[in-house]
C-alpha positions in Angstrom: -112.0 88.4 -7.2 -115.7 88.1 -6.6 -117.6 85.3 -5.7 -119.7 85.3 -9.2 -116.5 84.9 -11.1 -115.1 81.9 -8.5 -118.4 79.8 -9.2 -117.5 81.0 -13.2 -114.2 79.3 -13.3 -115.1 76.7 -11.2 -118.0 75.8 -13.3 -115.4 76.0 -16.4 -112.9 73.9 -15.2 -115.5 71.3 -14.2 -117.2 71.1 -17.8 -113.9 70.9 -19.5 -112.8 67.9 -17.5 -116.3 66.7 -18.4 -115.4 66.7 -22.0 -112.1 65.9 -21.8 -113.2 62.2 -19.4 -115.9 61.9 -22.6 -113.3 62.0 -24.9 -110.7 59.8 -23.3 -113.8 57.2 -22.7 -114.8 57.8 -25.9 -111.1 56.8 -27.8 -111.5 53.4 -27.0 -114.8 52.6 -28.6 -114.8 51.2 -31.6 -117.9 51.2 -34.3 -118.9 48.1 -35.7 -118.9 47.2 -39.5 -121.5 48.9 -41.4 -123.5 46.3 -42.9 -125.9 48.1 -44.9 -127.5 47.2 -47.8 -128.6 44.1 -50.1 -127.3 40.8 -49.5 -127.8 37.8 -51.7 -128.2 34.3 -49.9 -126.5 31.5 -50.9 -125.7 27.8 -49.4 -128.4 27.7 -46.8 -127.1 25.1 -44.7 -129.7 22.9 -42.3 -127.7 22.8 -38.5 -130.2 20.9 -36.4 -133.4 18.9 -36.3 -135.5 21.9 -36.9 -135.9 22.9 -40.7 -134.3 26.7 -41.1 -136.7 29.3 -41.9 -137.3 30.2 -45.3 -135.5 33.0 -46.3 -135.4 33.3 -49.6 -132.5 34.7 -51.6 -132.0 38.2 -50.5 -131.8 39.9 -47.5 -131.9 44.1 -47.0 -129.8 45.1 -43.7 -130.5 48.5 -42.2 -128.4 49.3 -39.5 -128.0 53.1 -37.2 -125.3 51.6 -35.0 -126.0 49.1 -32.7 -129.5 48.7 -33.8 -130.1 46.4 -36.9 -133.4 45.8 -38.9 -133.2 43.0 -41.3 -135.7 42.1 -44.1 -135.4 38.8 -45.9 -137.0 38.3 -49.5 -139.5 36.1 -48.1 -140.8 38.4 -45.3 -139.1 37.6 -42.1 -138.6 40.9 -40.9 -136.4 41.1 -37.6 -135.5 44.1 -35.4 -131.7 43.2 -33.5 -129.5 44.8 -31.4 -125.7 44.1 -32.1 -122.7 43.4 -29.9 -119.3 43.3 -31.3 -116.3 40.9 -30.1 -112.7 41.5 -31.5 -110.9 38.0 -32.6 -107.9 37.5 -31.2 -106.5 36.9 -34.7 -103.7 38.9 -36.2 -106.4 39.9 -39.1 -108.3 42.0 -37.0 -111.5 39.9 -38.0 -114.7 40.3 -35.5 -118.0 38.8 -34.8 -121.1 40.3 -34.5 -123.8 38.9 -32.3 -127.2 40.0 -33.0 -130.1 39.5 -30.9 -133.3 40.5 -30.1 -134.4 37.6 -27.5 -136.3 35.3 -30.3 -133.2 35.6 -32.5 -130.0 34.7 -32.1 -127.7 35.6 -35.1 -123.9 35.5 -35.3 -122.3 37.5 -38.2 -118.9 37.1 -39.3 -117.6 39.8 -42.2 -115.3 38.8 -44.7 -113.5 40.5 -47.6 -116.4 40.1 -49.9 -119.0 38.5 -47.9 -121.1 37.7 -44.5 -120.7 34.7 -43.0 -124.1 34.1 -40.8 -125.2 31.0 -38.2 -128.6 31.4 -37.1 -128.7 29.5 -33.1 -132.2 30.7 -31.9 -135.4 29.5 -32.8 -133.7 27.1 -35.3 -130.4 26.4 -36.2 -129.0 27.5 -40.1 -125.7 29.2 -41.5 -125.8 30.6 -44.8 -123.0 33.5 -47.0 -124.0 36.1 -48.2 -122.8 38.6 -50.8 -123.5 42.4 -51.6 -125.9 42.7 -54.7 -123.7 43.0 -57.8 -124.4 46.7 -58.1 -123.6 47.4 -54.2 -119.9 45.9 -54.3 -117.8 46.8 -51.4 -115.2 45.7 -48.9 -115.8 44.8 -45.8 -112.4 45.1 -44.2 -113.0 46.9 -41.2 -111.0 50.5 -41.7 -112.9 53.0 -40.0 -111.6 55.8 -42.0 -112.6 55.0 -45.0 -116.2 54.1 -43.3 -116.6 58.1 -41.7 -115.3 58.9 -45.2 -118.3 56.9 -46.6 -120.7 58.2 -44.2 -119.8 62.0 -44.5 -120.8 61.8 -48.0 
């Protein structure tokens, strides 16, 4: 056997157990809720001292992962990065923080709704719903959300 085809097998065996470490790190990451689309506000609820930003009554959520752009109706336009904790309820519900430094938001997906608490600058919580036109579940099941994607 030459040397040429020792350093070919070698090289081989090393990018395969490259992949397959990738893969096995890889199997335990889990995606978090796709949240895209148009949400209308409802029960904007005063926390603190401060008075909540106006928000008006719809927000548009564009999301590509862990990044998350979100444009309220009256022109607050914020630019987040998510973070996802599991509960440690039988339901398999989870939190999403979203943050940009400025903004703290924590998001918390129902069935048929978000539940948001603004901490940072001020302090608000508020529901909101998909747009009658844009109904949807947001149970997390992530085959049905690759399905959704892949189409």
């Amino acid at each position: 056997m030459s040397r040429a085809t020792v350093v070919y097998i070698i090289m081989l065996l090393a990018c395969a157990a490259g992949v397959w470490l990738i893969l096995r790190a890889g199997n335990r990451l889990k995606p978090p809720p796709d949240l895209n689309g148009t949400w209308e506000i409802s029960r904007i609820q005063k926390l603190g001292s401060d008075e909540p930003p106006a928000l008006g009554n719809e927000m548009t959520i564009e999301q590509s992962g862990r990044f998350v752009h979100i444009r309220f109706a009256s022109g607050l336009k914020l630019d987040l990065k998510a973070s996802v904790r599991d509960s440690s309820e039988a339901n398999g519900s989870v939190t999403i923080d979203l943050s940009n430094g400025q903004w703290n938001l924590r998001v918390r997906p129902d069935a048929s709704e978000l539940a948001l608490l603004i901490d940072r600058p001020t302090r608000a919580a508020f529901t909101a719903r998909p747009r009658e036109n844009d109904k949807r579940s947001l149970t997390p099941n992530p085959s049905r959300s690759a399905a959704r994607h892949a189409s």
